[in-house]
DSSP file (Angstrom, degrees, kcal/mol; ACC not computed):
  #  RESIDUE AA STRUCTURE BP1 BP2  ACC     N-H-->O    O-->H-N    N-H-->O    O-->H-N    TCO  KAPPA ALPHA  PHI   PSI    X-CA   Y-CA   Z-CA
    1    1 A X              0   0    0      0, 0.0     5,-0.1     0, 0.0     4,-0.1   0.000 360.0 360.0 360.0 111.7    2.5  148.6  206.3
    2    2 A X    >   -     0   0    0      1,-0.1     3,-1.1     3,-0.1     0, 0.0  -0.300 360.0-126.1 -38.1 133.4    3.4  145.2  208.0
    3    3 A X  G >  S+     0   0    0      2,-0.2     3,-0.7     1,-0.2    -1,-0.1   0.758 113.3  52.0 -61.2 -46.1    6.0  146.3  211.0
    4    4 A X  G 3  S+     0   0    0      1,-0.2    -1,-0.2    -3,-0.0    -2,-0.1   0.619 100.1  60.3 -92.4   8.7    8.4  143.6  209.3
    5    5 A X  G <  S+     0   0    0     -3,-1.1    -1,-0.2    -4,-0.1    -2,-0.2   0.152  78.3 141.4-106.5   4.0    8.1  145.1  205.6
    6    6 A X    X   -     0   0    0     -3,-0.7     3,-3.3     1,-0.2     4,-0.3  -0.243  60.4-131.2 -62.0 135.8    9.6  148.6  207.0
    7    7 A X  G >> S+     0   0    0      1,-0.3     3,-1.0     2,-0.2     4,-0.8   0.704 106.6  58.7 -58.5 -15.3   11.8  150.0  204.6
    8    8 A X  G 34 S+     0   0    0      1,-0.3    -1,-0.3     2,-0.2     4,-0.2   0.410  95.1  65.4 -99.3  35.6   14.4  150.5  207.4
    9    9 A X  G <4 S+     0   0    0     -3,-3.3    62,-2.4    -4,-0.1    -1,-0.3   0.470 111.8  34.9-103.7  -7.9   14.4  146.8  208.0
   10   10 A X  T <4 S+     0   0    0     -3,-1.0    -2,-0.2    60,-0.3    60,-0.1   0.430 119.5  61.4-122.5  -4.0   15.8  146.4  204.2
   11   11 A X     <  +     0   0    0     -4,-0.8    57,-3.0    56,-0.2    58,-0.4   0.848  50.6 165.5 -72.8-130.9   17.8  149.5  204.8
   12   12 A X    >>  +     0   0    0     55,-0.2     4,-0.7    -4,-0.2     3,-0.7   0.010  39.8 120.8 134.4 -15.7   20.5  149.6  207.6
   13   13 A X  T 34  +     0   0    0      1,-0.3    93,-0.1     2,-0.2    92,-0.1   0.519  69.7  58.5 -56.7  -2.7   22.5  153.2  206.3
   14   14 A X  T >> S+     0   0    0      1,-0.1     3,-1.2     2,-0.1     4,-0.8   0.903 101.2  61.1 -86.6 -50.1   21.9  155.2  209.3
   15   15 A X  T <4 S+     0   0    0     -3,-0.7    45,-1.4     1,-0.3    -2,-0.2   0.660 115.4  27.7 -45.0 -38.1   23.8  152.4  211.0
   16   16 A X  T 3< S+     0   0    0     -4,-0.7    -1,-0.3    43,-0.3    42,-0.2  -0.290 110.2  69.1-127.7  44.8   26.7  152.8  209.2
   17   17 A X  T <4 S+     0   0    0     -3,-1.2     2,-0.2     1,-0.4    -2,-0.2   0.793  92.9  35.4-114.2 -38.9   26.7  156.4  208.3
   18   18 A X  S  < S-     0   0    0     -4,-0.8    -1,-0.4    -3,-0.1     2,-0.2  -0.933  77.1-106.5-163.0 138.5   27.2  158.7  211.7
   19   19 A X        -     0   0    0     -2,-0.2     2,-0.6    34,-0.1    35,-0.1  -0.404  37.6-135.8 -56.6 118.4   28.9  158.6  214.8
   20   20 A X        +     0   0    0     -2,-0.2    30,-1.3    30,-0.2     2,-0.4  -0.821  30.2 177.0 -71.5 110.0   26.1  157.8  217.6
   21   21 A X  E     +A   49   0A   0     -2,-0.6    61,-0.3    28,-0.2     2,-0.3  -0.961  10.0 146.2-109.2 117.3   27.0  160.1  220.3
   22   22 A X  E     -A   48   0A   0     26,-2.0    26,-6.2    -2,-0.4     2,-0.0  -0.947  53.1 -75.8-144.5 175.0   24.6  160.3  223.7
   23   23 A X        -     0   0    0     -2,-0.3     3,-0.3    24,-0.2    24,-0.2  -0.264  41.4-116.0 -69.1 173.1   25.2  160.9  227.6
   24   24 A X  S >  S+     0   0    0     22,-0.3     3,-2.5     1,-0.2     2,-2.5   0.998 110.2  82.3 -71.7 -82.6   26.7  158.0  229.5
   25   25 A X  T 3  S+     0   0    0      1,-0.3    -1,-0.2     9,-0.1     4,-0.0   0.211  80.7  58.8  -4.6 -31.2   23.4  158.2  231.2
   26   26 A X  T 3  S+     0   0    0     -2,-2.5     9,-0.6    -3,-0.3    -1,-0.3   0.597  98.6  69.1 -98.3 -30.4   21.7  156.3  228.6
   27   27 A X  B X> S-c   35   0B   0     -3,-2.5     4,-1.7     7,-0.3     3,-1.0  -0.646  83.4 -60.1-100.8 160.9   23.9  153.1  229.0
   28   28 A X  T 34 S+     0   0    0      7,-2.3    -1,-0.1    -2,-0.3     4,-0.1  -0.254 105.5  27.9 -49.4 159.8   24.3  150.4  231.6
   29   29 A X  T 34 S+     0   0    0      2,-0.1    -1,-0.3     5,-0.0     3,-0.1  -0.891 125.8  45.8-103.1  19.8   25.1  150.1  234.4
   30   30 A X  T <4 S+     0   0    0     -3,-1.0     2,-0.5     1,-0.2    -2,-0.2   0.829 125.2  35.7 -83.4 -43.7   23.9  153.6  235.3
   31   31 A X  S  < S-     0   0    0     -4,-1.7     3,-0.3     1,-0.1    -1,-0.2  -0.921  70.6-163.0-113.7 136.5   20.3  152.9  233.1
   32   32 A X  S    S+     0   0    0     -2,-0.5    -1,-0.1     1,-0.2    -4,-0.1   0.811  94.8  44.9 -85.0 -15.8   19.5  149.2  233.6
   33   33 A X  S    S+     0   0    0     -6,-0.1    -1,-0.2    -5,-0.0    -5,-0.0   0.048 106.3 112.7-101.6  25.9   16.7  149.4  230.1
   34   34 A X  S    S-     0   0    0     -3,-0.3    -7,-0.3    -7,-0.1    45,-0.2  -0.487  89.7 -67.5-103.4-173.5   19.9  151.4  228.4
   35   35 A X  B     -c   27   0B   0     -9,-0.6    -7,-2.3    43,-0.4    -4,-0.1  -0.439  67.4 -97.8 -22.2 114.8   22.4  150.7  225.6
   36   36 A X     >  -     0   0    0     -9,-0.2     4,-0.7    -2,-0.1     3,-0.5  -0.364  28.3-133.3 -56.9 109.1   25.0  147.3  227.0
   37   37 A X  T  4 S+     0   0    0      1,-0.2     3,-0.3     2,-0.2    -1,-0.1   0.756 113.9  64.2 -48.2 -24.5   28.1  149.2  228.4
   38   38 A X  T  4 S+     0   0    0      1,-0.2    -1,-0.2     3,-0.0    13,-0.1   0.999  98.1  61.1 -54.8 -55.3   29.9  146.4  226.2
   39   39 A X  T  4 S+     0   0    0     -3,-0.5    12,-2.6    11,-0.1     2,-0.4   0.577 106.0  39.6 -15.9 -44.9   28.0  148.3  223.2
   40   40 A X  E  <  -B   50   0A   0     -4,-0.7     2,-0.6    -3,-0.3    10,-0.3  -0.836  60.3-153.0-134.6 150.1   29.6  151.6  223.5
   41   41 A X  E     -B   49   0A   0      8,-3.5     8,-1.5    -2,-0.4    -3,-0.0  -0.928  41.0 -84.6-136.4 135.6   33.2  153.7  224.2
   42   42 A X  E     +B   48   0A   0     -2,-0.6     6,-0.2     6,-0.2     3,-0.1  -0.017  43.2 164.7 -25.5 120.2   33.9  157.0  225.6
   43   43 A X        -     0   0    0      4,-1.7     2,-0.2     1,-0.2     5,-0.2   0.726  66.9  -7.4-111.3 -54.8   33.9  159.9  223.3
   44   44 A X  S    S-     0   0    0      3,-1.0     3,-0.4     1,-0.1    -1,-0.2  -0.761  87.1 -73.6-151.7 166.1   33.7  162.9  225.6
   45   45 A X  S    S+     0   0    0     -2,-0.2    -1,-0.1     1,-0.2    -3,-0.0   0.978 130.0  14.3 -35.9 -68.0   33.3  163.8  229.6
   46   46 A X  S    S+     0   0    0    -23,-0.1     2,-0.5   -22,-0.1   -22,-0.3  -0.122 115.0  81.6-131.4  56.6   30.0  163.0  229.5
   47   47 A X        -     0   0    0     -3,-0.4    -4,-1.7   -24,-0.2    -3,-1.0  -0.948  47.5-156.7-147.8-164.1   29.2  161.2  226.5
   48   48 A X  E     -AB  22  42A   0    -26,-6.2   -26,-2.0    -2,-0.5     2,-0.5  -0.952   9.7-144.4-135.3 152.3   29.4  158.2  225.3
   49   49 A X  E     -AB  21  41A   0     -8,-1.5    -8,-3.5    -2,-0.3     2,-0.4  -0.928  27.6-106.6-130.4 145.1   29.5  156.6  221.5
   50   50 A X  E     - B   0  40A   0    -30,-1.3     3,-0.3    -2,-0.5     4,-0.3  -0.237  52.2-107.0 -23.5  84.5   28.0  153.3  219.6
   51   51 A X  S    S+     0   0    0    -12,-2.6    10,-1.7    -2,-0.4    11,-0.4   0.188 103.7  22.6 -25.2 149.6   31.1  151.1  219.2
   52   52 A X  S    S+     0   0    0      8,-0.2     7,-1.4     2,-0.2    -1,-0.3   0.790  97.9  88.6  61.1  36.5   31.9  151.2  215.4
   53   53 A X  S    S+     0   0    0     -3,-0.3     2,-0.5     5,-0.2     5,-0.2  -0.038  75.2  67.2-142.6  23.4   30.3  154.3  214.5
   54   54 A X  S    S+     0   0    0     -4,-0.3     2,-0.2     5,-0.2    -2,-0.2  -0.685  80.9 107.9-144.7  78.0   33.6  156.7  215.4
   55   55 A X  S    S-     0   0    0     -2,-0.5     3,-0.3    -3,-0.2   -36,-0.0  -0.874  91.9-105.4-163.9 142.8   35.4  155.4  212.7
   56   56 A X  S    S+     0   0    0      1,-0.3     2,-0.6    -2,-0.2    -1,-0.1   0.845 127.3  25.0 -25.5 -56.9   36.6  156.9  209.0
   57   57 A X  S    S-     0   0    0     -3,-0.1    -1,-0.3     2,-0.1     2,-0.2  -0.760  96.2-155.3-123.1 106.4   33.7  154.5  207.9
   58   58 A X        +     0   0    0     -2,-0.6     2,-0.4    -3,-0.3    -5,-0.2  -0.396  22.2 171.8 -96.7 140.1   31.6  154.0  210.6
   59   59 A X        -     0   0    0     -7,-1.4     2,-0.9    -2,-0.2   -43,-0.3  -0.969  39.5-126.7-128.4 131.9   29.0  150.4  211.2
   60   60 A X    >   -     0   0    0    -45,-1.4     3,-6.6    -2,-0.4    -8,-0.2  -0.769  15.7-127.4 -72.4 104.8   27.5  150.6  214.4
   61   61 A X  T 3  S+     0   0    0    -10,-1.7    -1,-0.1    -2,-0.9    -9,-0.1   0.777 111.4  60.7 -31.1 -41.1   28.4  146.9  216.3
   62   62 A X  T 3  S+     0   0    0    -11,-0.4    12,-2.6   -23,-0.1     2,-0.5   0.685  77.6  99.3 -78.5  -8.3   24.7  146.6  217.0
   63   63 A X  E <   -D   73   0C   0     -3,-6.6     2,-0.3    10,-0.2    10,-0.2  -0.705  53.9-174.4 -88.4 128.3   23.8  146.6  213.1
   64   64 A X  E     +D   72   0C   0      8,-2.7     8,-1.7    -2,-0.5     2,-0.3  -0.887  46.7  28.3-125.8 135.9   23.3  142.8  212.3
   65   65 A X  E    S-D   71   0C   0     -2,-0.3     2,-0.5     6,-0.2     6,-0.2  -0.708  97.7 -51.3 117.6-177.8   22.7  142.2  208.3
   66   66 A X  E >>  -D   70   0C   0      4,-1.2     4,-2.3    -2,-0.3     3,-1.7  -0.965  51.7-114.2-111.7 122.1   23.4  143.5  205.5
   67   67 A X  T 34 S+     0   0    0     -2,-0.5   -55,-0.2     1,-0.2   -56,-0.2  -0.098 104.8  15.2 -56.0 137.9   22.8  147.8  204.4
   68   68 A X  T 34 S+     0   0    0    -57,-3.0    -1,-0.2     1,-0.1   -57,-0.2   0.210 129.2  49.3  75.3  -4.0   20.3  148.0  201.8
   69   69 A X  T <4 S-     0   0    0     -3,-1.7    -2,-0.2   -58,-0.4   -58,-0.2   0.784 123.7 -18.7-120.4 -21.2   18.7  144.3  202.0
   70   70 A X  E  < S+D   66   0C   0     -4,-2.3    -4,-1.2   -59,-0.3   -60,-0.3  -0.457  71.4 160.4-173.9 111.8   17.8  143.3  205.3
   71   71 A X  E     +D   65   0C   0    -62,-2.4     2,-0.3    -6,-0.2   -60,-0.2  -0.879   8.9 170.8-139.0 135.7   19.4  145.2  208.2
   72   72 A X  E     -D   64   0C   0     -8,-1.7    -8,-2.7    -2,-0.3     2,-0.8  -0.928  34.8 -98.7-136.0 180.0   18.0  145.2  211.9
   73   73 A X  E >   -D   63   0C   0     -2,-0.3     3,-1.7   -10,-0.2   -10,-0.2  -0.736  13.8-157.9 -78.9  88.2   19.1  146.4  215.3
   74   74 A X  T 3  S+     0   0    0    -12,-2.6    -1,-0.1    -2,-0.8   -11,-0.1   0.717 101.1  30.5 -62.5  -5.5   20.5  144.0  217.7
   75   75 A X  T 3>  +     0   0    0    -13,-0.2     4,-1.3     1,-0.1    -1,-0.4  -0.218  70.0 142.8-144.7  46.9   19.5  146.3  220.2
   76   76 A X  T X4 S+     0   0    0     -3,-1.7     3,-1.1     1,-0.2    -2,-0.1   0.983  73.6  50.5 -70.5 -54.2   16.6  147.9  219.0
   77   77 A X  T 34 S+     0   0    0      1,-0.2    -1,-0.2    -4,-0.2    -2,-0.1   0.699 119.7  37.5   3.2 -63.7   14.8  148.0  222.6
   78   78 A X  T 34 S+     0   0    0     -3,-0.2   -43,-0.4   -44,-0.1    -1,-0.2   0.439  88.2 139.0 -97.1 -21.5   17.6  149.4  224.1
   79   79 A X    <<  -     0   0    0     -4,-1.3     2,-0.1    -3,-1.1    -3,-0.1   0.180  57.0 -94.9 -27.6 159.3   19.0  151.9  221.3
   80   80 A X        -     0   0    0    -46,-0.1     5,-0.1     1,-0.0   -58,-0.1  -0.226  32.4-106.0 -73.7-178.9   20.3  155.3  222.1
   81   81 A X  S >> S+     0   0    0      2,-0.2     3,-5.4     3,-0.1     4,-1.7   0.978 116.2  65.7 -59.9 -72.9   18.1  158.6  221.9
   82   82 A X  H 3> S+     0   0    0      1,-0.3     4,-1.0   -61,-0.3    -1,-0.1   0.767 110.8  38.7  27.6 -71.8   20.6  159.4  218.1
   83   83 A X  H 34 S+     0   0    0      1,-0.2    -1,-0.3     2,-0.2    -2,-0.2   0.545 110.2  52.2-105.3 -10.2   19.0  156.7  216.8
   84   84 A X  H <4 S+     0   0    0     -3,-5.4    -1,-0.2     1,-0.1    -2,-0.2   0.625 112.2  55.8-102.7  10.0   15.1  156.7  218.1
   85   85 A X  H  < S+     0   0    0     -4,-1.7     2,-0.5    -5,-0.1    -2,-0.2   0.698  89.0  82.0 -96.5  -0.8   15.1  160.3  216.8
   86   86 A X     <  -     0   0    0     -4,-1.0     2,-0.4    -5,-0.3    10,-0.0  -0.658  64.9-178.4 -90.4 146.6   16.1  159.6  213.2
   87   87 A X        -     0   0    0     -2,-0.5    12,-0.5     1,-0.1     2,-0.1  -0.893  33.8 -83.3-126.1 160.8   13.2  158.4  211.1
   88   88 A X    >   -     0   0    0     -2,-0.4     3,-2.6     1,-0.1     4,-0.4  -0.189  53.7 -97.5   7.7  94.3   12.7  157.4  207.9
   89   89 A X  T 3  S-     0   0    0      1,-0.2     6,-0.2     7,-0.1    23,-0.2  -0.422 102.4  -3.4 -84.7 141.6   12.3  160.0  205.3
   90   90 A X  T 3  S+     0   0    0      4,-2.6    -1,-0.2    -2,-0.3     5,-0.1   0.297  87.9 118.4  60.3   1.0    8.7  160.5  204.7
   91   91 A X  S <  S+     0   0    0     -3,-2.6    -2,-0.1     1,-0.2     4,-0.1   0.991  90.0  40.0 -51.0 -45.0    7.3  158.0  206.9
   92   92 A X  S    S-     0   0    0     -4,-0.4    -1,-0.2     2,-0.2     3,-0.1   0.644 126.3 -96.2 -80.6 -14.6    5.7  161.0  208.7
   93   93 A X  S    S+     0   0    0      1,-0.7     2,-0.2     0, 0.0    -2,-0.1   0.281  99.4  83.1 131.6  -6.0    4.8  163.1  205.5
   94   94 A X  S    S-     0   0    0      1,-0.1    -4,-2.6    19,-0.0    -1,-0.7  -0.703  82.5 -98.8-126.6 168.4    8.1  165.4  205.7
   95   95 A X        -     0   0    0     -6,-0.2     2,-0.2    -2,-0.2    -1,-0.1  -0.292  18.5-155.2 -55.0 164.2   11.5  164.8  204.6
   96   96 A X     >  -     0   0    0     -2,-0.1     4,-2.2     1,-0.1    -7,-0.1  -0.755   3.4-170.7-134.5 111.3   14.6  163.6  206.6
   97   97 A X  H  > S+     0   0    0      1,-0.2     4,-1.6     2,-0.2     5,-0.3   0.995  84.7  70.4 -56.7 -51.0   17.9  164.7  205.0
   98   98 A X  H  > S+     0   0    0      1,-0.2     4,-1.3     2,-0.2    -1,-0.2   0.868 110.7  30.0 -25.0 -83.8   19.7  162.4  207.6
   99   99 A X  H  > S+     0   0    0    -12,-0.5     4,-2.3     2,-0.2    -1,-0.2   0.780 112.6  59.3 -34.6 -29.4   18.3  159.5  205.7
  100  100 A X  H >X S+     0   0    0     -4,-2.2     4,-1.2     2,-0.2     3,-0.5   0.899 112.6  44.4 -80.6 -69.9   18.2  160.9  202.6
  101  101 A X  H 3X S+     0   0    0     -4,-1.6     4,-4.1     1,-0.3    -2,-0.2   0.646 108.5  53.7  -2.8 -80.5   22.1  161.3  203.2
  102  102 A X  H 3X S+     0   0    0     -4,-1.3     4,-1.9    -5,-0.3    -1,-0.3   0.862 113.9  43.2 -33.1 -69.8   22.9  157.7  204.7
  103  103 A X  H <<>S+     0   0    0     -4,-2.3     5,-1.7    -3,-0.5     4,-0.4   0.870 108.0  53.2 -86.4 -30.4   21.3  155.8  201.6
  104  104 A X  H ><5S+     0   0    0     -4,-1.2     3,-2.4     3,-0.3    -1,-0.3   0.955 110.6  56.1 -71.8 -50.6   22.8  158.0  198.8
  105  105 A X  H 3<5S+     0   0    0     -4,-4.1    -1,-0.2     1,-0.2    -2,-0.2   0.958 115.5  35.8 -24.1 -78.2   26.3  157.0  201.0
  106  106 A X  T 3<5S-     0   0    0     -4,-1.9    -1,-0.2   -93,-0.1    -2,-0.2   0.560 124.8-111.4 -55.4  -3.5   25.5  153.5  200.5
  107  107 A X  T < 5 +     0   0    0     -3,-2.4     2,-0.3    -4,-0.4    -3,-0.3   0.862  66.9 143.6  48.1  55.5   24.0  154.2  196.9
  108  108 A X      < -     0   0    0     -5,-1.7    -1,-0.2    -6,-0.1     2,-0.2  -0.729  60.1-103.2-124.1 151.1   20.4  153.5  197.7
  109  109 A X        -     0   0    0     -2,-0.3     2,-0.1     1,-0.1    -1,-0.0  -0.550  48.3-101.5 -73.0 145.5   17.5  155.7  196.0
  110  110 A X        -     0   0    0      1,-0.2    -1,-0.1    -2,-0.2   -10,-0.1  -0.361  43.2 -98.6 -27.0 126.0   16.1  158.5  198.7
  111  111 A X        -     0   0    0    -15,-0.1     2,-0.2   -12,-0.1    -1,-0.2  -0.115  41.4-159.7 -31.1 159.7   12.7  157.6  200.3
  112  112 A X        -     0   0    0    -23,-0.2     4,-0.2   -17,-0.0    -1,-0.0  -0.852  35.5-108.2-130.0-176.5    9.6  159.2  198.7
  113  113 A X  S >  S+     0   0    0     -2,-0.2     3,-1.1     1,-0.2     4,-0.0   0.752 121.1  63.2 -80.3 -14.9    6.1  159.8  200.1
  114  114 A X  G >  S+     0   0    0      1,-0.2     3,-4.4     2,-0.1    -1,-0.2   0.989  87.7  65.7 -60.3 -54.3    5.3  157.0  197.6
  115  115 A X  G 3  S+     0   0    0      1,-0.2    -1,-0.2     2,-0.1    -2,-0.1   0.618  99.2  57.2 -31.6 -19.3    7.4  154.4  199.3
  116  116 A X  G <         0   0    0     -3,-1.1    -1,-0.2    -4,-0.2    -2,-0.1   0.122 360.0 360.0-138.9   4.9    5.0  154.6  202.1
  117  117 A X    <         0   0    0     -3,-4.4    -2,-0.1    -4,-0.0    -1,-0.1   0.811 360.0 360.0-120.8 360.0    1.8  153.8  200.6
């Protein structure tokens, strides 16, 4: 699959689905390659959360586009840990209920291992 046909580039539901939570550790100015300290607001002692995404209906400020036709990351590079451990369901062969979750929110069809050949 072409890199710029990925289904979560037409996607975008994770983004606006669940509060992104990680340590402070993970953002500027403490990590220089981390998350933009503008990017994110205190949650906890030590953690810290994706502006927009600790809200009733949550968009993560970094999701640029529109959910379910062409959604990227304004900060994909830089993303928290949250968000480079959610995949895709079935990219790897397995479900991911996370995903499957997120697009049924938005009212987008669940991945399948077809989607992905």
């Amino acid at each position: 699959m072409n890199p710029q046909d990925h289904h979560c580039l037409r996607c975008g539901a994770c983004c606006a689905s669940f509060r992104v939570a990680f340590h402070w550790s993970e953002a500027q100015p403490e990590n220089a390659d981390g998350v933009p300290a503008a990017l994110v607001q205190s949650l906890r002692h030590h953690e810290l959360a994706m502006r927009g995404t600790d809200a009733a209906s949550p968009r993560c400020v970094a999701l640029q586009g529109d959910i379910g036709t062409r959604a990227a990351c304004g900060i994909y590079a830089q993303r928290p840990s949250p968000c480079r451990a959610l995949r895709a369901s079935w990219e790897d062969g397995t479900p991911e209920p996370q995903c499957d979750r997120a697009r049924a929110k938005h009212g987008l069809a669940p991945l399948t291992a077809a989607d992905w050949t």
